[in-house]
N, C-alpha and C positions, 0 to 999 in steps of 0.2 A: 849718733853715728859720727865716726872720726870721718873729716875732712881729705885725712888721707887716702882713704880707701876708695875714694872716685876714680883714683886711675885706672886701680885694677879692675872696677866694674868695667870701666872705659874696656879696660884689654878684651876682658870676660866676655863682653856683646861683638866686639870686634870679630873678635872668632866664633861665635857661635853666629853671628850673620852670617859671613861671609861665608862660611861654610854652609849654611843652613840655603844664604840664599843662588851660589854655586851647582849647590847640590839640588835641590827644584827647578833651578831651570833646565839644566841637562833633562832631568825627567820630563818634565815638560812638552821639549822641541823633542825627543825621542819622540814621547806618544804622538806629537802631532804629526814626525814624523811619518808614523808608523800608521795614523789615520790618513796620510794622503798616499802613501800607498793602498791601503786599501781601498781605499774608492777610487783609486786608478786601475790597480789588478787583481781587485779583488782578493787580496791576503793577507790577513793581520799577522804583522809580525812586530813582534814586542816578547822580547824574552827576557830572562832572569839577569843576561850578563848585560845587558844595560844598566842596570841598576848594580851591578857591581862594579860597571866603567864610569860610573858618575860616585860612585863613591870614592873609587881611588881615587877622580882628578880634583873631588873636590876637595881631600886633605893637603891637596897643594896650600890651600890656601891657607891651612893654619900656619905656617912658619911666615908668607906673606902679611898674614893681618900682624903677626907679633912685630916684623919689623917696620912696617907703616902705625904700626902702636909709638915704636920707639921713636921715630921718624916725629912725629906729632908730638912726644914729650919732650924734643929736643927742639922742636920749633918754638911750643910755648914758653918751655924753659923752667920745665917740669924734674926736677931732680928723682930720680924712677929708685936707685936703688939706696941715697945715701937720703940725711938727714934735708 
């Protein structure tokens, strides 16, 4: 495997972290939220658009992790798109 191609793995986990790990936490603190309501009032609420409001906030993050990717190639002194 060429040497070069580490950065892009770099990008490749960048985004699917940060995305991957954005997106479980939302889910997460929802359900917890949604478990301390209930044992306060007795009402599970936990519905579908949770899980559609954690989906959309966490594709913020793909354009974030590409430019904390470039950020990082420009620190090391990583040439991204030329020779």
């Amino acid at each position: 495997m060429k040497r070069k191609m580490n950065k892009y793995y770099g990008l490749f986990f960048l985004c699917t972290a940060m995305y991957l790990g954005l997106f479980l936490t939302i889910i997460v603190i929802s359900f917890v939220y949604a478990l301390y309501i209930y044992v306060s009032y007795d009402c599970f609420l936990y519905e579908k658009e949770y899980i559609i409001l954690a989906l959309k906030i966490s594709l913020l993050t793909i354009p974030a992790s590409i430019f904390m990717w470039c950020l990082e190639c420009r620190r090391l002194g990583i040439k991204i798109f030329s020779k």
